[in-house]
C-alpha positions in Angstrom: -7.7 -20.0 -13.1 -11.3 -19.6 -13.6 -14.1 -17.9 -11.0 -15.5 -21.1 -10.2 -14.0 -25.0 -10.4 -15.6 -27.8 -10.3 -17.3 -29.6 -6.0 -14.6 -32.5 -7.2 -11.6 -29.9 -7.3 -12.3 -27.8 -4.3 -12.6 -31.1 -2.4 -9.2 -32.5 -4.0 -7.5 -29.1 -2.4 -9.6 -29.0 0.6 -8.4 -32.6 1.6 -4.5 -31.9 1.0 -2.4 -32.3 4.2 -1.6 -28.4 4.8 -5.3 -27.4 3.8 -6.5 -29.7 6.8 -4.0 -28.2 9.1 -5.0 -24.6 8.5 -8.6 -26.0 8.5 -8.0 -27.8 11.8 -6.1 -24.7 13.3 -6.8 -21.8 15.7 -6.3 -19.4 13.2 -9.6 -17.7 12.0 -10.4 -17.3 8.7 -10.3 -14.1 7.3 -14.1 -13.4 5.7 -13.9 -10.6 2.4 -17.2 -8.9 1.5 -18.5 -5.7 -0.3 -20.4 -3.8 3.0 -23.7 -1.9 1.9 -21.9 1.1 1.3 -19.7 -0.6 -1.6 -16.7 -0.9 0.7 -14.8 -3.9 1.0 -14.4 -5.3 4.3 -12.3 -7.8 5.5 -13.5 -9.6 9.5 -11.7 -12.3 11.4 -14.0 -15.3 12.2 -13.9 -18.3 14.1 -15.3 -21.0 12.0 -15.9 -24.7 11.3 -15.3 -27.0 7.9 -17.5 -30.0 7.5 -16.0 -31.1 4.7 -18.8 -29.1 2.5 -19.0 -26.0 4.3 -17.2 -23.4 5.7 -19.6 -22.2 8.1 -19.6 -19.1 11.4 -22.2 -17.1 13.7 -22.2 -13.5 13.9 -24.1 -11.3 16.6 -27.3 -9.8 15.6 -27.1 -6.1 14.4 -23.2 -7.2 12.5 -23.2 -5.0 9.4 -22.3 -8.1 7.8 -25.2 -10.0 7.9 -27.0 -7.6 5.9 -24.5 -7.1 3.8 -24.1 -10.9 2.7 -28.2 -11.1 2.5 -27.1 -7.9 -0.2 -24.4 -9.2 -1.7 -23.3 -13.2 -0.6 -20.2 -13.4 -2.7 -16.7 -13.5 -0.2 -13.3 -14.4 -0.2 -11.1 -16.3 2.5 -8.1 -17.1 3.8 -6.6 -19.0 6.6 -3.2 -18.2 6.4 0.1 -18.7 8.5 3.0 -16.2 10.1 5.4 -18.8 9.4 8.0 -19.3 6.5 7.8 -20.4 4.1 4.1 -19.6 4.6 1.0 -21.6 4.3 -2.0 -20.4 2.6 -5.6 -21.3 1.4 -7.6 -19.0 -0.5 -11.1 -19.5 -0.7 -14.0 -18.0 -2.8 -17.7 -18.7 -2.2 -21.0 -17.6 -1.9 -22.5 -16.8 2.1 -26.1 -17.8 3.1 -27.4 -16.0 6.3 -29.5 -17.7 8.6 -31.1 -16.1 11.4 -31.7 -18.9 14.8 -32.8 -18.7 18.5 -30.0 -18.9 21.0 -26.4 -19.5 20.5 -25.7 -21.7 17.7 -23.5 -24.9 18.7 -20.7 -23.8 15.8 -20.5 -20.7 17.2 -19.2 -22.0 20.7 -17.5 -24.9 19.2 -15.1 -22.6 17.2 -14.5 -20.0 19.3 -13.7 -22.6 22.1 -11.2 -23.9 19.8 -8.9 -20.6 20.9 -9.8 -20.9 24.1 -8.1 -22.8 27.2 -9.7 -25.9 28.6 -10.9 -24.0 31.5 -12.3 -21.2 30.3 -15.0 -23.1 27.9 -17.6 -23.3 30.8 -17.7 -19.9 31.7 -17.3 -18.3 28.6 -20.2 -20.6 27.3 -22.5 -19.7 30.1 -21.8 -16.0 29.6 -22.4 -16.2 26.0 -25.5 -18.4 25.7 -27.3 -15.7 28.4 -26.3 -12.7 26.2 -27.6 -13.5 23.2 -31.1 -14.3 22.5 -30.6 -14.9 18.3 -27.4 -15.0 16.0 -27.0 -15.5 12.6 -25.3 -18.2 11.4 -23.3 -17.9 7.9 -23.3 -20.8 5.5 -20.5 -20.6 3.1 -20.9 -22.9 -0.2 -17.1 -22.8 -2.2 -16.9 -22.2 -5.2 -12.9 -21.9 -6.0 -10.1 -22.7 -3.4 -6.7 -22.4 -3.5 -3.5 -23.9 -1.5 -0.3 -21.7 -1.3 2.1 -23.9 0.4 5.9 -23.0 -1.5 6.8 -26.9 -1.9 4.1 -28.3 -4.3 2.4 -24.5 -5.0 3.2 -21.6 -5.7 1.5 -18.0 -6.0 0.0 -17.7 -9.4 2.0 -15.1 -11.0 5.6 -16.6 -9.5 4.2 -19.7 -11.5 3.7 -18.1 -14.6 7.0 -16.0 -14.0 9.0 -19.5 -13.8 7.0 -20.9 -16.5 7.9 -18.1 -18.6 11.6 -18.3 -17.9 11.6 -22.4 -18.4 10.6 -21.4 -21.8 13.2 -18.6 -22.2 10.7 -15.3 -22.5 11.5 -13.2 -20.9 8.6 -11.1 -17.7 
């Protein structure tokens, strides 16, 4: 599969039954990026989809925002401990935005792991710690669904490909 695939084909897997329930989950997305010293890191974040974007706010002074302004390309997954497992890989490019205040994404999805009745409180203790945050704008450019009915990992398909056609791997 190529680097990049076409807005129509990202949607096509982004709208798939098991891509909206990860989407729509409390699992975080797990965000992949090259840190300023070359290093990959790899961060947990609570996030949002609108259906375009996958998009998060991070704290000021994050090594990540500069990182992304430095190098915007990521990779993602949202991905569950059950069997057979569910995944959805992601690939895109990050834009960094710096705002006043708490951004609404960033207390609607990290509310979304929260109980009912700790939203208020958390909220109010956020919202008076923070003055600015960044908030991270991802634009896909390649996704991928793992689910082990209609997909498989890539080199399991090639491997049953291969012996379909008698070669042997």
């Amino acid at each position: 599969m190529s680097a990049t695939m076409s807005a129509e084909k990202i949607a096509e897997i982004m709208a798939r039954p098991y891509a909206q329930q990860l989407l729509e989950s409390q699992i975080p997305a797990r965000i992949a990026y090259t840190g300023l010293d070359g290093a990959p890191r790899v961060v947990p974040v609570g996030y949002e989809w609108d259906g375009t974007h996958l998009t998060f706010a991070s704290v000021m002074g994050s090594a990540k925002n500069e990182a992304l302004r430095a190098n915007p390309q990521v990779a993602i997954t949202i991905d569950t401990e059950d069997y057979p497992p569910k995944t959805l890989l992601l690939r895109g490019t990050a834009e960094v935005e710096i705002v006043d205040g708490v951004p609404d994404v960033y207390v609607r999805a990290s509310t979304r792991r929260l109980p009912e009745d700790q939203h208020q409180p958390w909220e109010e203790n956020v919202r008076a710690l923070f003055d600015q945050m960044a908030v991270v704008t991802i634009t896909l450019t390649w996704a991928r669904l793992i689910d082990f009915e209609t997909t498989l990992p890539k080199a399991v398909e090639d491997l049953a490909r291969a012996r379909r056609e008698g070669v042997s791997g």
